[in-house]
C-alpha positions as CSV (number, residue, x, y, z in Angstrom):
1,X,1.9,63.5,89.5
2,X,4.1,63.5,92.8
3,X,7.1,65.3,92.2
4,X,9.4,63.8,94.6
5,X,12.9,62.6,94.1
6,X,13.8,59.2,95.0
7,X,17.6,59.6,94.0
8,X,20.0,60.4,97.4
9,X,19.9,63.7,99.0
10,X,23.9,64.2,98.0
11,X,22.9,63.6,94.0
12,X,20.3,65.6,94.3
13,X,21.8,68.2,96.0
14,X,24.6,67.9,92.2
15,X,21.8,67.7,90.2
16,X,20.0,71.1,91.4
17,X,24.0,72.4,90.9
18,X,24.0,71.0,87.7
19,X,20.4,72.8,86.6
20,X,21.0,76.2,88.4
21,X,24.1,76.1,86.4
22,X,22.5,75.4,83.7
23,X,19.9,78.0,84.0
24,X,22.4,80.7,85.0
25,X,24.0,80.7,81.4
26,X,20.6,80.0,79.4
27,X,19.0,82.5,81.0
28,X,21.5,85.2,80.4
29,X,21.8,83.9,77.0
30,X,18.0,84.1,76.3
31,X,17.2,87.4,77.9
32,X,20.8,88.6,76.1
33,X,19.0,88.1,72.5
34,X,15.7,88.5,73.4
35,X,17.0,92.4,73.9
36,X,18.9,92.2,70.9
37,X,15.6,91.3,69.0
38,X,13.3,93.2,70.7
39,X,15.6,96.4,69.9
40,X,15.7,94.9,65.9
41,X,12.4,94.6,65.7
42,X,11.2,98.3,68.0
43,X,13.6,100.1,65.3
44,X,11.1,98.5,62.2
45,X,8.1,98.8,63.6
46,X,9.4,102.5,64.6
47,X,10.3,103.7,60.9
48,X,6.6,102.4,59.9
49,X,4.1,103.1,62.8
50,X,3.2,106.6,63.3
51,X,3.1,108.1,67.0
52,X,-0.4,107.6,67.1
53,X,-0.7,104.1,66.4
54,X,1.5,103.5,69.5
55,X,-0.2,106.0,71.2
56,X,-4.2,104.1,70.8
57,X,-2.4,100.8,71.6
58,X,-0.7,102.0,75.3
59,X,-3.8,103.5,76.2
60,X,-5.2,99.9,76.5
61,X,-1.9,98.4,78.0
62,X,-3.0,98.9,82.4
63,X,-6.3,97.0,81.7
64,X,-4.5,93.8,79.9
65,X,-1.4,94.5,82.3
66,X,-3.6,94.3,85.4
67,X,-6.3,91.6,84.1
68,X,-3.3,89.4,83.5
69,X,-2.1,90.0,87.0
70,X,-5.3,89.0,88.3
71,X,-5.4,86.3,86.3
72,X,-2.4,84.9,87.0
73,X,-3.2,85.9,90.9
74,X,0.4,85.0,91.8
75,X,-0.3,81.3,91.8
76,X,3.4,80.8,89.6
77,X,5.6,81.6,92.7
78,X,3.1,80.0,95.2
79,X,3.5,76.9,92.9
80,X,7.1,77.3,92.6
81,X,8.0,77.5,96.3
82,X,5.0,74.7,97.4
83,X,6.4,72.3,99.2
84,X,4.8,69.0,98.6
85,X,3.4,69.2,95.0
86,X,1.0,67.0,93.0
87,X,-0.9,66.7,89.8
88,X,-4.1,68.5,91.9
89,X,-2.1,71.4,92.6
90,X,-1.6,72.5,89.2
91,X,-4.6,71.2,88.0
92,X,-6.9,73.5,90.3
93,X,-4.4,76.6,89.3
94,X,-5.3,75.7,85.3
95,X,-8.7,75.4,85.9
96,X,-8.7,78.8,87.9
97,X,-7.4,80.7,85.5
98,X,-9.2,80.1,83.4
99,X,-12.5,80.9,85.1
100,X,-10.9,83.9,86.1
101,X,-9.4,84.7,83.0
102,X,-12.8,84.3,81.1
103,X,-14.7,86.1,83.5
104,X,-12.8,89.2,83.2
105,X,-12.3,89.1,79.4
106,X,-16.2,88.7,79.3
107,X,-16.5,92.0,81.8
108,X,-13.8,93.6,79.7
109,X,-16.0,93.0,76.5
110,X,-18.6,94.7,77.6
111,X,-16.8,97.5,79.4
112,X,-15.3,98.7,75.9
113,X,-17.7,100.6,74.6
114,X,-17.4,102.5,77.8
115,X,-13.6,102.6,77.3
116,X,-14.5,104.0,74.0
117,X,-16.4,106.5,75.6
118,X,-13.9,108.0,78.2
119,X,-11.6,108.3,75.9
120,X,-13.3,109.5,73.5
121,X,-11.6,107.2,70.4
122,X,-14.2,104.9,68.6
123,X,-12.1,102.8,67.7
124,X,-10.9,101.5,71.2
125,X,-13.7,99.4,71.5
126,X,-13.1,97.1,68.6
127,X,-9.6,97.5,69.5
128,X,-10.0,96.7,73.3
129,X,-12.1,93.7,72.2
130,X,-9.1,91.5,70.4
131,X,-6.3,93.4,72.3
132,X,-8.1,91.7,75.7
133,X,-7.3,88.1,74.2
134,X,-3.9,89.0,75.7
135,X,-4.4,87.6,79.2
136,X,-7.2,85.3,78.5
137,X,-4.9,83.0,76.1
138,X,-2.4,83.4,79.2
139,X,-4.6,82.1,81.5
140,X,-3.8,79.1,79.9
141,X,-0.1,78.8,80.3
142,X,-0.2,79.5,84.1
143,X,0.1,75.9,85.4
144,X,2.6,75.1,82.6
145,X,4.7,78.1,83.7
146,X,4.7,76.9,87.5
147,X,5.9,73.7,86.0
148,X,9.1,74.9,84.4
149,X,10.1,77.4,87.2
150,X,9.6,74.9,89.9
151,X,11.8,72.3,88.1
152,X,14.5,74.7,86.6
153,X,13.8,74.1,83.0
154,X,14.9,77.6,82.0
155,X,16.3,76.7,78.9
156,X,13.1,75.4,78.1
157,X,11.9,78.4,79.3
158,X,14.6,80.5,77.3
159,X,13.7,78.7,73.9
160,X,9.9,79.4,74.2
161,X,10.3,83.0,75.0
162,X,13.1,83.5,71.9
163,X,10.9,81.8,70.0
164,X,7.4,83.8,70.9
165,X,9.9,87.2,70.1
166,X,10.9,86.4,66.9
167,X,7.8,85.3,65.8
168,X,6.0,87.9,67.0
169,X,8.4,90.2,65.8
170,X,8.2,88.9,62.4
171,X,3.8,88.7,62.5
172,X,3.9,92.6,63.6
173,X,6.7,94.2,61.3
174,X,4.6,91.7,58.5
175,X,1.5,93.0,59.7
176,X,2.9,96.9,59.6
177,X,4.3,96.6,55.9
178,X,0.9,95.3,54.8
179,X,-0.4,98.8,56.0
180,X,-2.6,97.6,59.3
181,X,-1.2,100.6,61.7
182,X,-1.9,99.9,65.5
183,X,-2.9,96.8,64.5
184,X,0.4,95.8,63.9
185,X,1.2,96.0,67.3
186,X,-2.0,93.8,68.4
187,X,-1.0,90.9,65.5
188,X,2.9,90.7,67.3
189,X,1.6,91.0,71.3
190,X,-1.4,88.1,70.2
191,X,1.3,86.3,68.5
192,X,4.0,86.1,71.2
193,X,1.2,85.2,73.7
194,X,0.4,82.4,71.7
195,X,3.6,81.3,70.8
196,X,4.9,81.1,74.4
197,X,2.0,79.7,76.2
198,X,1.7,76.9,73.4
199,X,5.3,76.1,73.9
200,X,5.3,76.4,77.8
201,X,2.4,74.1,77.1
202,X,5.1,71.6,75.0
203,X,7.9,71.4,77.6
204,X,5.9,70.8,80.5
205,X,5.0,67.6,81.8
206,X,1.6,68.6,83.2
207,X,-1.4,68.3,81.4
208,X,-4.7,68.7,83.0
209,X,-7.7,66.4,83.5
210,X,-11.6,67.4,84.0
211,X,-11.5,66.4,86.9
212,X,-11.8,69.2,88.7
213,X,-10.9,69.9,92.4
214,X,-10.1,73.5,93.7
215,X,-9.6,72.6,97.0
216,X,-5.9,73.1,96.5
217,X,-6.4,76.6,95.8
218,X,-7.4,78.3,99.3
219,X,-4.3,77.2,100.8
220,X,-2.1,78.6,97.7
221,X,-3.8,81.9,98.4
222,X,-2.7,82.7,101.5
223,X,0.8,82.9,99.9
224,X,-0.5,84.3,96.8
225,X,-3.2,86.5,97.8
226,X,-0.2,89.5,99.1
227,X,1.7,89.0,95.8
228,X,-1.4,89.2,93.7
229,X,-2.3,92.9,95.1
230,X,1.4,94.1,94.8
231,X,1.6,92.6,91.2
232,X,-1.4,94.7,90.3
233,X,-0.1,98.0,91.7
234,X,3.1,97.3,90.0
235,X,1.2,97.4,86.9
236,X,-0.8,100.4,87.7
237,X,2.8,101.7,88.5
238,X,4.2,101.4,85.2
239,X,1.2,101.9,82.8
240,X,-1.0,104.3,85.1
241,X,0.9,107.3,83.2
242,X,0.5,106.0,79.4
243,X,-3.2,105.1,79.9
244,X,-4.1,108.3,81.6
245,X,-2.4,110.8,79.0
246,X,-5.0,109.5,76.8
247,X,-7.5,111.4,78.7
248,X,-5.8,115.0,78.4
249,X,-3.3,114.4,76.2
250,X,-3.6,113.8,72.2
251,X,-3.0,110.2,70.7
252,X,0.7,111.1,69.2
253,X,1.5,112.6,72.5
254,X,1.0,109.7,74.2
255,X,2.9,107.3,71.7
256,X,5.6,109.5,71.8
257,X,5.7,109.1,75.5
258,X,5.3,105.7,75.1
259,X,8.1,104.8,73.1
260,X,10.5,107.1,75.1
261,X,9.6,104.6,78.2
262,X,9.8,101.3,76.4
263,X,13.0,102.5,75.7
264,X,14.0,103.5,79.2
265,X,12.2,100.3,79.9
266,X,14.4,98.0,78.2
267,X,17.6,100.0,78.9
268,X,16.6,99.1,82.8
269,X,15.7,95.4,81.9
270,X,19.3,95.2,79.9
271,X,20.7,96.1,83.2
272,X,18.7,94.3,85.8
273,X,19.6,90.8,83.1
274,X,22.7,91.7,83.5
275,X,23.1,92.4,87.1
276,X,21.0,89.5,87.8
277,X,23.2,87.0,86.5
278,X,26.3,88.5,87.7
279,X,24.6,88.9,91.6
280,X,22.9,86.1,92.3
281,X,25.5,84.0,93.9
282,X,26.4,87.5,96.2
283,X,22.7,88.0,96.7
284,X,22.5,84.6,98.2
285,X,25.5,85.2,100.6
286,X,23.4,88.2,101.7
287,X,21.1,86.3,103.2
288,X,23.1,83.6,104.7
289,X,25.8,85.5,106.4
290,X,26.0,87.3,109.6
291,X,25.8,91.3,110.3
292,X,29.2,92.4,108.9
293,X,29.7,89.6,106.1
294,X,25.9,91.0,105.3
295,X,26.8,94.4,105.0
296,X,29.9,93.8,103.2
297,X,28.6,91.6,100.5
298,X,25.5,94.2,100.5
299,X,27.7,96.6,99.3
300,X,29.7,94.8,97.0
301,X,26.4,94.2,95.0
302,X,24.8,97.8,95.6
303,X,28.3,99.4,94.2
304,X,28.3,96.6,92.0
305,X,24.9,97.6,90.8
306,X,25.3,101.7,91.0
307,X,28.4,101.4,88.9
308,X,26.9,99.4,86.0
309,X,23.2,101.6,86.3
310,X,24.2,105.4,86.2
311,X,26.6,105.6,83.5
312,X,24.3,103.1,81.1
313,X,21.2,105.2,82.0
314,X,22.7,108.7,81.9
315,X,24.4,108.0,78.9
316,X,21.1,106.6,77.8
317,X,19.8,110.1,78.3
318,X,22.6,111.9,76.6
319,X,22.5,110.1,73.0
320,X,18.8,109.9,73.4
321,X,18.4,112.3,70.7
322,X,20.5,111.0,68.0
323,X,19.8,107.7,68.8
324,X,16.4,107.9,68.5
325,X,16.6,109.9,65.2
326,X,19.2,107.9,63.7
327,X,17.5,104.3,64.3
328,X,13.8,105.1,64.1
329,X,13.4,108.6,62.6
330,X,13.3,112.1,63.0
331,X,9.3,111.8,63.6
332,X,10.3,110.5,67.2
333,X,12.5,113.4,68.0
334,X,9.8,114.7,70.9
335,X,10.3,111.0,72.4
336,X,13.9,111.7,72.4
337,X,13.6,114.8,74.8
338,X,11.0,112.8,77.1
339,X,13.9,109.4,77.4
340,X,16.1,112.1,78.4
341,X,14.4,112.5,81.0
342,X,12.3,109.4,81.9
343,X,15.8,107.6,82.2
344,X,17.4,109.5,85.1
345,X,14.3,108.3,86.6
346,X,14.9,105.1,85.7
347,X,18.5,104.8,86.3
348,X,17.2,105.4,90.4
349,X,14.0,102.9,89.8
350,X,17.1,100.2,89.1
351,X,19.1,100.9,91.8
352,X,15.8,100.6,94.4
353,X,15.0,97.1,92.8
354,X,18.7,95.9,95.1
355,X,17.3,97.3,98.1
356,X,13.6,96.2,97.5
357,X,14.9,92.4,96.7
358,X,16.6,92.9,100.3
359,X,13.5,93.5,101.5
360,X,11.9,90.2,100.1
361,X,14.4,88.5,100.8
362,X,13.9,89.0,104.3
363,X,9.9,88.0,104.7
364,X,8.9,91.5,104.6
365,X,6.2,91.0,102.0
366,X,3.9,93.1,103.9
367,X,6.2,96.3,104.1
368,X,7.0,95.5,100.0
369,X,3.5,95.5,99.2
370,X,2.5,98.4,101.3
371,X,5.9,100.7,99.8
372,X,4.8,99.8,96.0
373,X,0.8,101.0,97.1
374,X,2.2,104.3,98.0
375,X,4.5,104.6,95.2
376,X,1.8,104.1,93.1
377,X,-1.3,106.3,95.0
378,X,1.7,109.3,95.1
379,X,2.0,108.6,91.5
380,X,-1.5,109.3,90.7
381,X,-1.6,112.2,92.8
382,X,1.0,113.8,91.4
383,X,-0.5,113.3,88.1
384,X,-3.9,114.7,88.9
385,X,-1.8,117.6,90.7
386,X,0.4,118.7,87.6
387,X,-1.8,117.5,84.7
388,X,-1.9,120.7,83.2
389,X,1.6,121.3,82.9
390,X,3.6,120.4,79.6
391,X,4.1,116.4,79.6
392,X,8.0,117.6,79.8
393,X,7.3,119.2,83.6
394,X,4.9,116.3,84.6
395,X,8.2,113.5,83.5
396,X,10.1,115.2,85.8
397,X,8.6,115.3,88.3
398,X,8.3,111.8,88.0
399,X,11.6,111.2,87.3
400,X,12.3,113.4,90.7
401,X,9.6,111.3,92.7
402,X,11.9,108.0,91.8
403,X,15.1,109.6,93.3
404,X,13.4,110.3,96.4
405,X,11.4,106.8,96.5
406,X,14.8,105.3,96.8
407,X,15.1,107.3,100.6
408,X,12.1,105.3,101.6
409,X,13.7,101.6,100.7
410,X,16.7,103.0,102.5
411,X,15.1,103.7,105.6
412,X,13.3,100.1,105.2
413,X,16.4,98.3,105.2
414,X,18.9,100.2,107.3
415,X,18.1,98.5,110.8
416,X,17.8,95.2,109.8
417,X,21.3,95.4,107.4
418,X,22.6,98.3,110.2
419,X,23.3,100.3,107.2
420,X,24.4,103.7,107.6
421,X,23.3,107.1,105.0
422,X,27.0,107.6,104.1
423,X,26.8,104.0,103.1
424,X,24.0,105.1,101.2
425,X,26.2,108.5,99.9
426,X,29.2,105.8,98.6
427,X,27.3,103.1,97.1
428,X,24.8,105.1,95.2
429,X,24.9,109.1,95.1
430,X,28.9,109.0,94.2
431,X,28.7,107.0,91.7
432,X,25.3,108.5,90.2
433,X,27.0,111.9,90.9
434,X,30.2,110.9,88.8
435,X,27.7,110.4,85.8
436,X,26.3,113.1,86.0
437,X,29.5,114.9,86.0
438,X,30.5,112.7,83.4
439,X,27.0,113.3,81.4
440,X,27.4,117.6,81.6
441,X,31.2,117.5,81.1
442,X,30.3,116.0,77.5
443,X,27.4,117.6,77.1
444,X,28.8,120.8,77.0
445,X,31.1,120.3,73.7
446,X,29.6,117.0,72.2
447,X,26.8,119.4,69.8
448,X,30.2,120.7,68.5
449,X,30.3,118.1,66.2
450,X,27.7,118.2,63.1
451,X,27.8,114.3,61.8
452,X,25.3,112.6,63.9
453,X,26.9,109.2,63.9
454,X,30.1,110.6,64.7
455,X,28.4,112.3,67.8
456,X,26.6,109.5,69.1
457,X,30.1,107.3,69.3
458,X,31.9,110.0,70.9
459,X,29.3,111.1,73.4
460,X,29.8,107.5,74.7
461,X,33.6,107.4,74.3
462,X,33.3,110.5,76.1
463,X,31.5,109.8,79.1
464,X,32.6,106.6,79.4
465,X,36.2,107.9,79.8
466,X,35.3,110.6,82.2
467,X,33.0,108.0,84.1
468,X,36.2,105.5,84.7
469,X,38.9,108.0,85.4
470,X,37.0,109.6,87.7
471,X,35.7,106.4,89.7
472,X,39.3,105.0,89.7
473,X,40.2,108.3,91.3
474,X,37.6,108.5,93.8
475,X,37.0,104.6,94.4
476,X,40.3,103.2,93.3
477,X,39.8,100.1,95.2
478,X,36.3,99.1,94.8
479,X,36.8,100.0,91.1
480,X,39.7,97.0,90.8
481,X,37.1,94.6,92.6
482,X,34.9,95.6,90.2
483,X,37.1,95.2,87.5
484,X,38.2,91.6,88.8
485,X,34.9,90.6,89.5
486,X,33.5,91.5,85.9
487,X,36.8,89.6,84.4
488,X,36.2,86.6,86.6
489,X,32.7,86.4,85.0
490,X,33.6,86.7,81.7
């Protein structure tokens, strides 16, 4: 299977328009819904589940987080960007996955009694045992994935994901009605992975043979082998802190925590689907253009980016209560005060992703991995340093650490986009600071007001209007770009 065109270079050259245009709107549409269900189906499974069934099942997440990144061993982008690609290719990446995917759920299996053990939960071993099928029925889908990112089929792609969420969704809330607990939450993740990887499976063209060659591995490595090890510590990144509570922390305590950051999670995946699609044609003049067209479209997309993030994040913060309270129940209300904290962090974690994109963007894999690694060791540290704190203290600290980590991607990218601190100060800290103006000025009055409902809509009315006057005060102009750019979208 030799995938080169025979058509001329000028209709291909349409044709790639005509799928990258294609994708653009499927994949905004897909990862629109997917949100929309995801949220439908976190509130049910929140009014059922108890903290602590969330709470035994995130323990468990870093080792099928990180066993799926090794599996996986960054072979999807190596395939993607390849430039001469046959049927051997993908074949060998199947067929290593595989291996690799068995060989660590068989070392998992037996590790789980030992999981047990540490954290001192019988029931983790059973538990750990199917939870682990996770990444080994991913293994499978790894070739097929490579397939549809290499030849744009994100529609395809977009259909199979929707349809691994809602049936999921459906297996788990099912599962959780029938009284199963944190099993629940294993039925829907088993289910999606199967879904997905089956219809990845469907849509793509390759299908592998027994006859096995690795040889095209080795060479996919030495693109692969840097990604692989960031992958893994971007993992340990974001599930180092929910798997370690376990330790010192009591089960509900850590599902609390863990659904305050799934929802901080998907408030900065809302975003980053959003500023994706709306970027990517700026992004892509980054790159191309010389120093001051770089700089200027730079900023375009870091305002661009600012704008959208710290009013959506801090105003994630501010209803965090009553949201939480109102949609799932009042038996979340401690997750509420740990989101309204976890998502200042995140609001900053957003805002890095432009500058660490930069940084890709310009070969500088090395530097990328080597920034997440010590974003990730500094986390541990600081863990192991305030451990014995209240979980409150510890979260912001965190939360702190992630404004500061943003300093370091700054001083990354400053030479090479000759980017200056009050730069920095315009595109990022005004606007962050206006929303946090915005955030205290209605924080002060909005507990006035006794009907929760009622409070939730005008705590966003509220700092929504304070967030646009003041920016069209402060930023008139770049607030009418932005205002042009979003209608021109739309």
């Amino acid at each position: 299977m030799q995938e080169k065109a025979a058509m001329p270079s000028t209709e291909r050259e349409e044709s790639l328009k005509a799928k990258t245009a294609k994708g653009f709107l499927w994949g905004g549409l897909s990862n629109g819904l997917q949100q929309i269900f995801a949220l439908a189906f976190g509130i049910v499974l929140g009014r059922i589940l108890m903290p602590e069934d969330m709470g035994i099942v995130g323990i468990l997440t870093i080792f099928s987080a990180i066993a799926a990144a090794l599996t996986e061993s960054g072979f999807v982008s190596a395939l993607s960007i390849k430039r001469d690609i046959t049927h051997k290719d993908y074949n060998a990446v199947f067929w290593c996955s595989i291996t690799v995917g068995a060989a660590l759920y068989a070392t998992l299996f037996l590790l789980s009694p030992l999981i047990s053990r540490f954290f001192e939960i019988p029931a983790l071993t059973t538990l750990a045992r199917v939870a682990f099928l996770n990444f080994l029925i991913s293994s499978f889908g790894v070739s097929h994935s490579a397939y549809l990112n290499r030849n744009l089929l994100i529609r395809e792609r977009g259909i199979a994901t929707m349809l691994a969420v809602v049936i999921g969704g459906v297996s788990g809330v099912l599962a959780a009605l029938f009284g199963l607990g944190y099993w629940s939450l294993i039925v829907q993740n088993l289910t999606y992975c199967l879904i997905v990887n089956a219809s990845f499976a469907y849509f793509s063209a390759f299908r592998p043979t027994f006859r096995i060659d690795l040889r095209p591995i080795k060479p996919l490595l030495q693109y692969s082998s840097k990604l692989l090890i960031t992958n893994v510590f971007i993992n340990i990144n974001n599930n180092f802190l929910t798997t370690i509570l376990g330790k010192f922390f009591p089960t509900a305590t850590v599902g609390h925590y863990n659904q305050a950051n799934k929802w901080n999670l998907m408030g900065q995946t809302l975003i980053l689907s959003i500023s994706n699609n709306l970027i990517q044609p700026l992004m892509t003049e980054v790159a191309q253009g010389d120093d001051a067209r770089r700089i200027r479209v730079f900023r375009k997309v870091l305002s661009l980016i600012s704008f959208i993030t710290f009013p959506m994040m801090f105003g994630l913060a501010l209803i965090s209560h009553d949201f939480i309270v109102l949609t799932i129940g009042a038996k979340w209300a401690t997750s509420a005060a740990y989101l309204k904290v976890v998502a200042f962090g995140g609001a900053f974690a957003v805002v890095s992703n432009a500058f660490s994109n930069y940084t890709l963007s310009r070969g500088n894999s090395t530097v990328y991995m080597w920034n997440i690694i010590s974003f990730g060791l500094l986390q541990v540290a600081l863990f192991f340093m305030l451990k014995d704190v209240k979980l409150l203290y510890l979260l912001g600290a965190y939360t702190v650490l992630n404004m500061i980590w943003l300093n370091t991607w700054y001083i990354i990218c400053k030479d090479s986009l000759n980017y200056s601190f009050s730069f920095l100060f315009k595109d990022v800290y005004l606007y962050a600071a206006t929303a946090l103006i915005s955030f205290i000025g209605t924080a002060l009055w909005i507990d006035s007001l006794a009907e929760p409902y009622i409070r939730l809509f005008m705590s966003l009315l509220s700092m929504g209007g304070i967030y646009l006057a003041l920016c069209f005060f402060h930023s008139r102009s770049m607030f009418l770009e932005i205002k042009d750019f979003f209608l021109k979208k739309m």
